[in-house]
C-alpha positions as CSV (number, residue, x, y, z in Angstrom):
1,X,-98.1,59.6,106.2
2,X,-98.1,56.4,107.6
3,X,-95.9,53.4,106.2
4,X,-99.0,51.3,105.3
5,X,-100.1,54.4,103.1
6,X,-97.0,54.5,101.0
7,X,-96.9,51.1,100.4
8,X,-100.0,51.4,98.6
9,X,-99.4,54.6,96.8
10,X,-96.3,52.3,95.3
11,X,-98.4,49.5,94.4
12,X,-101.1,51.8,92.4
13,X,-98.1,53.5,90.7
14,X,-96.7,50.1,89.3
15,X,-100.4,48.9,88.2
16,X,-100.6,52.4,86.4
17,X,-97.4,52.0,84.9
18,X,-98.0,48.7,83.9
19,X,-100.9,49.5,81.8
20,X,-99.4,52.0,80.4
21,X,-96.6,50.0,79.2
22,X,-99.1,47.3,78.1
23,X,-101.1,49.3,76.1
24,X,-98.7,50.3,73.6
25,X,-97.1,47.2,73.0
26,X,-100.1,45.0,72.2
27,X,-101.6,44.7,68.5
28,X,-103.8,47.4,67.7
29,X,-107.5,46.5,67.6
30,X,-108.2,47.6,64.5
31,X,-106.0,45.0,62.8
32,X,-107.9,43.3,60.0
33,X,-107.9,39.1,60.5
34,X,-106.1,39.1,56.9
35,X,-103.0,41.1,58.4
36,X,-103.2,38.3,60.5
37,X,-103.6,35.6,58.6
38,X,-100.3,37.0,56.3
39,X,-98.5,37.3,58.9
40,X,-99.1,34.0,59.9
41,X,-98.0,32.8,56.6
42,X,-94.8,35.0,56.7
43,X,-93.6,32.2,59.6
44,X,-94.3,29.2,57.1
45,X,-92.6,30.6,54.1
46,X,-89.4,31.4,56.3
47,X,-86.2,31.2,54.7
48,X,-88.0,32.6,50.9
49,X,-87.6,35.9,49.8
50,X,-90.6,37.6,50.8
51,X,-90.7,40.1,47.5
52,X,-90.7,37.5,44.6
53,X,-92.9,38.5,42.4
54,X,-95.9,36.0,41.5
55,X,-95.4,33.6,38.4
56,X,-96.8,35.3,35.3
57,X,-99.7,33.0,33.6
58,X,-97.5,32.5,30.0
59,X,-94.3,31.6,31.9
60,X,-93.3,28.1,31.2
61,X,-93.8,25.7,34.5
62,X,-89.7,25.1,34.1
63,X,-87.7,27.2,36.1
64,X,-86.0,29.9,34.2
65,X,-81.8,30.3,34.2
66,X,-80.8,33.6,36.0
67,X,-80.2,36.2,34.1
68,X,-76.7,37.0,33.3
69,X,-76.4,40.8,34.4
70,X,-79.0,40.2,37.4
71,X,-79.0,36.6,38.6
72,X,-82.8,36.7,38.9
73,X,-85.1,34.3,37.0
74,X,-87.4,35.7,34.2
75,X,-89.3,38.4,34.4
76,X,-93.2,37.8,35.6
77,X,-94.2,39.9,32.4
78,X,-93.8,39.9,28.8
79,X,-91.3,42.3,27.7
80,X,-92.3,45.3,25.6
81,X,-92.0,43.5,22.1
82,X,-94.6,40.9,23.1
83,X,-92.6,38.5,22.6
84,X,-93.4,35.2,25.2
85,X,-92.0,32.7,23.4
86,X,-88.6,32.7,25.9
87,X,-90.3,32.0,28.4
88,X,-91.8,28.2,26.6
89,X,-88.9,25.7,26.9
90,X,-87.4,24.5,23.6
91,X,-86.7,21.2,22.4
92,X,-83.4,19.4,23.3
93,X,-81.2,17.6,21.4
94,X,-81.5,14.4,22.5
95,X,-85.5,14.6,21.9
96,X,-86.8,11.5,20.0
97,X,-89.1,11.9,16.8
98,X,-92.2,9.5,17.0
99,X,-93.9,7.4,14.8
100,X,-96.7,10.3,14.3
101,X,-93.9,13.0,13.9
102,X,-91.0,11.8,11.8
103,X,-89.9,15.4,10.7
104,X,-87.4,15.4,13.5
105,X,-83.4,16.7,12.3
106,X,-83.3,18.9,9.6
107,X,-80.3,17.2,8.7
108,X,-81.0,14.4,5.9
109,X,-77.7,12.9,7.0
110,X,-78.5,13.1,10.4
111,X,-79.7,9.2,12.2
112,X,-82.2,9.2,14.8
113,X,-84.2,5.6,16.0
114,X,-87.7,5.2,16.1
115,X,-89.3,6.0,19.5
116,X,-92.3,2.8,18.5
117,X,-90.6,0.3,16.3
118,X,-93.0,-2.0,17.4
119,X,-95.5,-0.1,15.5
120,X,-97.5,-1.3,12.4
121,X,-97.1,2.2,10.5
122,X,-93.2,2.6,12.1
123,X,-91.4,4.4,9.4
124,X,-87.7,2.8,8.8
125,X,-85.9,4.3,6.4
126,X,-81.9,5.7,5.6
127,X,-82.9,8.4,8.3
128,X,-84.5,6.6,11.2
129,X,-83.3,3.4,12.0
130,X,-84.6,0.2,14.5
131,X,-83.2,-0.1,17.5
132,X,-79.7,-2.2,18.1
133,X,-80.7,-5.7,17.5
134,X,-84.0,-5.3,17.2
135,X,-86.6,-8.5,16.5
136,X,-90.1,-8.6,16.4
137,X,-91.6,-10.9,19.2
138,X,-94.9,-12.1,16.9
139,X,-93.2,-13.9,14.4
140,X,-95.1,-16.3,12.0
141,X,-94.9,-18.6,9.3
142,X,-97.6,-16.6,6.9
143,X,-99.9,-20.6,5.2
144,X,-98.8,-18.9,1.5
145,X,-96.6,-20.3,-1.5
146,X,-93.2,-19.0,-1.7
147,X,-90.3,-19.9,-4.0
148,X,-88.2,-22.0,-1.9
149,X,-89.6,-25.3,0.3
150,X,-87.1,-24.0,3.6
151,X,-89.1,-23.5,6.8
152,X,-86.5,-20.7,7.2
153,X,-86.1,-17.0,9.0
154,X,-87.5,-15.1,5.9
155,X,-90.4,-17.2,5.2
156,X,-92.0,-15.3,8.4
157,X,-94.0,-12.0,8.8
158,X,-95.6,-10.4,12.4
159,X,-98.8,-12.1,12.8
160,X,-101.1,-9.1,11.8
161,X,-98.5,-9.0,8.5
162,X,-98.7,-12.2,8.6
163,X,-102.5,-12.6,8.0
164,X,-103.1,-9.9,5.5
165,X,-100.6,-11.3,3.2
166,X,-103.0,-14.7,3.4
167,X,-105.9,-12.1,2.6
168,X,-104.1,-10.8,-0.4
169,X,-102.6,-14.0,-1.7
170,X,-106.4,-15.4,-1.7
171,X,-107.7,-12.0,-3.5
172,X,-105.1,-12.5,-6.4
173,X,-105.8,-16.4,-6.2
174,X,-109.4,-15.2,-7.4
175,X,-108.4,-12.2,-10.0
176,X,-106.1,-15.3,-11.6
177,X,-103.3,-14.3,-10.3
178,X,-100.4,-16.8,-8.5
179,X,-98.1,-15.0,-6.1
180,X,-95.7,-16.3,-4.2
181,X,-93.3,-15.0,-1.8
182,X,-89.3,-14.1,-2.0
183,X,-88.1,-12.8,1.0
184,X,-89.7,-11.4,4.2
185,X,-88.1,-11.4,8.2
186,X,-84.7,-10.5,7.9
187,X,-82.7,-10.0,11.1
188,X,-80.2,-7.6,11.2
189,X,-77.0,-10.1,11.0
190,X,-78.1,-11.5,7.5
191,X,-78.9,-7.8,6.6
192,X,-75.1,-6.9,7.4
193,X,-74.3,-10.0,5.4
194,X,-76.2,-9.1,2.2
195,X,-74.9,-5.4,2.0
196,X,-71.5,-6.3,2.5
197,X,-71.5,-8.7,-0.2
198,X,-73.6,-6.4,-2.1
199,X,-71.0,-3.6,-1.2
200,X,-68.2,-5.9,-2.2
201,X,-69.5,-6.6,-5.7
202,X,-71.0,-3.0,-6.8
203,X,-69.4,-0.3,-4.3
204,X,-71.0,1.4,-1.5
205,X,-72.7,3.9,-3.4
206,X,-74.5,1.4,-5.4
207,X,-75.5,-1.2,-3.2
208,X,-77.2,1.9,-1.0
209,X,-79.6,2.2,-3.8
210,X,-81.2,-1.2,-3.5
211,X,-79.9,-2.1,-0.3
212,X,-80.5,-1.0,3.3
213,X,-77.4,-0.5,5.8
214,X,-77.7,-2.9,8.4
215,X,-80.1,-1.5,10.9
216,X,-82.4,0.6,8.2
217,X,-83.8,-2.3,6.6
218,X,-87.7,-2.1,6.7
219,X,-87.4,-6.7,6.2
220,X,-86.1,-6.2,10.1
221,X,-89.8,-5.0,10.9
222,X,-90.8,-8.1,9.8
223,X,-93.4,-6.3,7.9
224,X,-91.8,-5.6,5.0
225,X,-91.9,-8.9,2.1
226,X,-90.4,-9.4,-1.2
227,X,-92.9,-11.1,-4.0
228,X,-92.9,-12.9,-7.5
229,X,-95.0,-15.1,-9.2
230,X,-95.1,-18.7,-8.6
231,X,-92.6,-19.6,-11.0
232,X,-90.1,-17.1,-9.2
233,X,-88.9,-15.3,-12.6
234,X,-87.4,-12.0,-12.3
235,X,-88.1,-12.7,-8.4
236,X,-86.7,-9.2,-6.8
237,X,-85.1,-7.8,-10.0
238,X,-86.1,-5.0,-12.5
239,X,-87.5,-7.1,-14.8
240,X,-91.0,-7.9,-12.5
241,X,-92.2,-4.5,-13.6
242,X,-95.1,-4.2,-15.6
243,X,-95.8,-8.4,-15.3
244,X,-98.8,-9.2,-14.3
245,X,-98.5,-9.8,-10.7
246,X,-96.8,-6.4,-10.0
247,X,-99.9,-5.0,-12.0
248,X,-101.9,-6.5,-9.7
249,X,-99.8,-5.7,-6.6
250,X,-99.9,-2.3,-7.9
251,X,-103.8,-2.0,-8.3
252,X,-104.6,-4.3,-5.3
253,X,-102.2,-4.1,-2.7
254,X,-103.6,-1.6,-0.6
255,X,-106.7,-2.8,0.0
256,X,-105.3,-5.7,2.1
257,X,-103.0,-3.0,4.1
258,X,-99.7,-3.3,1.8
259,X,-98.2,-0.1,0.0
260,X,-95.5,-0.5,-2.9
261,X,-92.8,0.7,-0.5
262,X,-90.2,2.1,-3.4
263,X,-92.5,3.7,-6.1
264,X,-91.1,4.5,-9.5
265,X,-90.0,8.1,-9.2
266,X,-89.5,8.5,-6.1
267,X,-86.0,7.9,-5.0
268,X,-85.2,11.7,-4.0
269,X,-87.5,11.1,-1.4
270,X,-87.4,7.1,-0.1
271,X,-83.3,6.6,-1.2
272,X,-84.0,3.5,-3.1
273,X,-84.9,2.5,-6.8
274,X,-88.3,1.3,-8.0
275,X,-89.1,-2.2,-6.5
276,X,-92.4,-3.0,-7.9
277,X,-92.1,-6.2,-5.5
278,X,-91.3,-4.9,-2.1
279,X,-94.3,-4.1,-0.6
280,X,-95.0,-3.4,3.4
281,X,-97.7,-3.5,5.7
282,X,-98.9,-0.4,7.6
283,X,-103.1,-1.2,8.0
284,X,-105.4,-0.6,5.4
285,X,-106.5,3.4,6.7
286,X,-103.0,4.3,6.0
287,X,-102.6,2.4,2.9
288,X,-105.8,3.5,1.3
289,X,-104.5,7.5,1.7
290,X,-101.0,6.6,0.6
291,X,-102.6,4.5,-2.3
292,X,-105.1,7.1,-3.4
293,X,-102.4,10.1,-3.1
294,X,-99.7,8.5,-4.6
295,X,-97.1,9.3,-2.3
296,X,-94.5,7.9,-0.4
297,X,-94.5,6.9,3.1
298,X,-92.5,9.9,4.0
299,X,-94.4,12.3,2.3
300,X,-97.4,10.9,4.0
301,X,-96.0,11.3,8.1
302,X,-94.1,14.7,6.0
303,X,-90.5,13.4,6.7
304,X,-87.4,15.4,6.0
305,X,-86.4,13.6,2.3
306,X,-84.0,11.2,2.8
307,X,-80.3,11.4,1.5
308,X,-79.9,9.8,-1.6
């Protein structure tokens, strides 16, 4: 055989062999384009485990703490009681009530601040308190009578206070009746003033039955006033039940937006004895329901009772 010959004999034994070789190492062509596509995938998610198992439709969109024995998150199923509700994250601690959920602590001792004190139907109370220093920034000088001449910081209301009080003071003006106002803004400096005198001269536990620790006071919301007839008699004291402005407070009141804060019989629940002359402003929806129920401002948002 000549040299020539053998040199192509060689050559078509290498093609053959590389065929063969070629053959069995490329992809099969019966893979589908979806093996394909997942294994395409595979590259992008590189570094994940590829066997996590997909998130189950009840699990809560938090990621779960590993589980102690396991250290895997939770399962992707319900376990065999049924029971999903681990999987749903539950409130923390430092979660703040709102002013359309003021159940909060079940702890009537316990003191949480209003998440919108700036609210007209914000509920301040010996449980939820105003913010540190808190003032209104609508301030006004309400065009009524009031018992003192002073241009002074409780002779204002906020404006939308402020304006329903004139309302009123004109609807008792035509039923005969002459109010006149006591005490309304109070900031929360002159409210640590009054209780502490008021502490000095009956005790703690007394003065918290007419008086708000500095802070709680609803007079800091500037929506809160204190009224008397014109002549100012029994102005804020026990007596101005059953005259005949606090009749007419009583019957009246809510139709211009004001509620009788302190009802009589109802200190378990707002802290404070009767004041047929503190009344406060929360819009006239709310104060028609409150009015026509006969309830309390607490039992109306459904408050935890406040401690006595």
């Amino acid at each position: 055989m000549s040299k020539i010959a053998k040199i192509v004999i060689l050559l078509i034994i290498l093609v053959a062999v590389g065929w063969v070789i070629g053959k069995y190492n490329s992809p099969s062509p019966s893979a589908s384009q979806e093996e394909g596509a997942s294994a395409s995938a595979g590259d992008e998610l590189q570094g994940q485990p590829s066997s996590a198992p997909e998130p189950s439709a009840v699990a809560s969109s938090a990621p779960g703490k590993p589980d102690a024995a396991t250290g895997s998150g939770p399962s992707a199923e319900p376990d065999n009681s049924g029971n999903e509700a681990a999987a749903k994250p539950s409130p923390t601690p430092t979660d703040k009530p709102s002013d359309s959920d003021h159940s909060g602590s079940t702890d009537p001792e316990a003191e949480l601040t209003a998440a919108e004190p700036d609210s007209m139907a914000a509920m301040i109370n010996k449980q939820y308190k105003l913010p540190d220093g808190y003032k209104p920034a609508d301030l006004v000088y309400p065009d009524v009578p009031f018992i003192f001449s002073e241009k002074i910081e409780k002779r204002m209301l906020r404006k939308a206070a402020a304006d329903a009080l004139e309302e009123m003071f004109a609807g008792a003006l035509k039923d005969g009746v002459h109010l006149a106002g006591v005490s309304g803004f109070r900031s929360e400096a002159t409210q640590t003033r009054l209780f502490n005198n008021y502490v000095k001269r009956d005790g703690e536990e007394k003065a918290r039955t007419y008086s708000a620790v500095p802070g709680h006071s609803e007079h800091q919301t500037g929506l809160a006033i204190d009224l008397s007839g014109t002549d100012g008699k029994c102005a804020a004291e026990s007596c101005f039940a059953g005259t005949e402005e606090a009749n007419w407070l009583a019957a009246h009141a809510a139709e211009y937006g004001f509620i009788i804060r302190y009802p009589e019989g109802k200190q378990a629940i707002t802290g404070y004895m009767y004041e047929p002359w503190h009344v406060r402003y929360v819009g006239k929806d709310i104060a028609a329901s409150i009015a026509e129920r006969g309830i309390t401002l607490e039992e109306y948002y459904d408050a935890v009772p406040v401690s006595k």
